[in-house]
N, C-alpha and C positions, 0 to 999 in steps of 0.2 A: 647322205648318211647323217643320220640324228648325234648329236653332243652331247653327252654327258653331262647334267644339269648342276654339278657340283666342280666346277671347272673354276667359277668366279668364287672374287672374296672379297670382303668388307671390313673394312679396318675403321678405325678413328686412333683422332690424336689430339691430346689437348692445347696442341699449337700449329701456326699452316707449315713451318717448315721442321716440327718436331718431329717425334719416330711416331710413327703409325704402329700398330699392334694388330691384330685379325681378333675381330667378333668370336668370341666361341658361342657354339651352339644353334647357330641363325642357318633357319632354314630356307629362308624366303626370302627375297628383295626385293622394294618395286622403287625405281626412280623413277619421276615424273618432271620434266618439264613443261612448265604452259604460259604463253604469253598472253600479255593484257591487249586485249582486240577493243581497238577504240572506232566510234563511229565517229565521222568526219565528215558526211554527209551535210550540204550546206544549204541552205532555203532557196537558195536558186536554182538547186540540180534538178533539173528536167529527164533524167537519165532514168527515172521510175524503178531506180536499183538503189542501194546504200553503198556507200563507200567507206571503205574500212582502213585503218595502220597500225601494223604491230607495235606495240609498244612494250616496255619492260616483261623477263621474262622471269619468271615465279621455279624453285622447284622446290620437290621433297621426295623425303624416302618415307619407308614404311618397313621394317623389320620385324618378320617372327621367326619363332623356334624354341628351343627348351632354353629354359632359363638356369645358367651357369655360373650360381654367387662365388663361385673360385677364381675366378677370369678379374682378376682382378684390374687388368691391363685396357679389358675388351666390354662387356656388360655393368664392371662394378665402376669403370671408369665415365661410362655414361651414365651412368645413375646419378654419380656424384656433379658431371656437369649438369643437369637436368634442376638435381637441387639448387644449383648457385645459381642458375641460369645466366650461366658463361658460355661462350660460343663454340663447339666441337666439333672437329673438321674430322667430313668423313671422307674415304676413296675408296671409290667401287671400281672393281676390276671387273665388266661381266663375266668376261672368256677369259680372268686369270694373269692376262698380261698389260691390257689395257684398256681405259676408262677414263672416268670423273673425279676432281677432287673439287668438293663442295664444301665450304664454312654453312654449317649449319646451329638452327636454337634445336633443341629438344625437346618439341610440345607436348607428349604424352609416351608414357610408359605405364604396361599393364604386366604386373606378373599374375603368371594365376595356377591354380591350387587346386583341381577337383581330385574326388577318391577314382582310383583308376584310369588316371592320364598321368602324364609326364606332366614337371611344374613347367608351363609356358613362359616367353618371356616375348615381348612385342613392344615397340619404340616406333612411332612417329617422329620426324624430324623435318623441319620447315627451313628452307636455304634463307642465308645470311649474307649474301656478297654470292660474286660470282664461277660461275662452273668452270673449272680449268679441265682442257685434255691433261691426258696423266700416259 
């Protein structure tokens, strides 16, 4: 049976063990994790394959939806860390009760404006330290 795609939630906070607040208006989430694949392959190897080791692991979100300048808690508070470029700790719930808590920078923010759309609002954000279960 299919889930209900508004089940999860996305907060930030401007500290790792301060209060969290939820996003208004975000309609989208994509966390990504990816680790750095190093090749290790040595001049001796006879094996006519490469040999690989994971190495450190990267992540990032990616936020859109209508953009809500009243959210003063949620949108207007990553605005403000995005200008200082101080570190803003997000936690994504996907299913609502549990997930991710990620220190992240805020690389980009787009609001946007055409005649006959809603004003959008979309945030990129690049992990700072490490992924905690939540």
């Amino acid at each position: 049976m299919a889930t209900a795609a508004h089940a999860g939630t996305i907060e930030i906070s401007t500290a790792e063990g301060g209060t969290y607040y939820e996003i208004d208006g975000i309609k989208s989430v994509k966390f990504a994790r990816n680790p750095d694949i190093h090749d290790i392959t040595d001049l001796k190897d006879t094996s006519a394959a490469h040999v690989r080791a994971m190495g450190l692991f990267d992540s990032s979100f990616t936020l859109s939806g209508d953009s809500e300048q009243g959210d003063t808690n949620g949108q207007v508070s990553a605005l403000t860390m995005f200008a200082a470029g101080s570190t803003a700790y997000l936690r994504f719930k996907s299913n609502g009760s549990a997930g991710w808590r990620v220190p992240v920078l805020i690389s980009n923010v787009d609001i946007d404006a055409t005649i006959g759309n809603m004003v959008a609002f979309s945030m990129t954000a690049q992990g700072n330290g490490a992924v905690t279960a939540v």
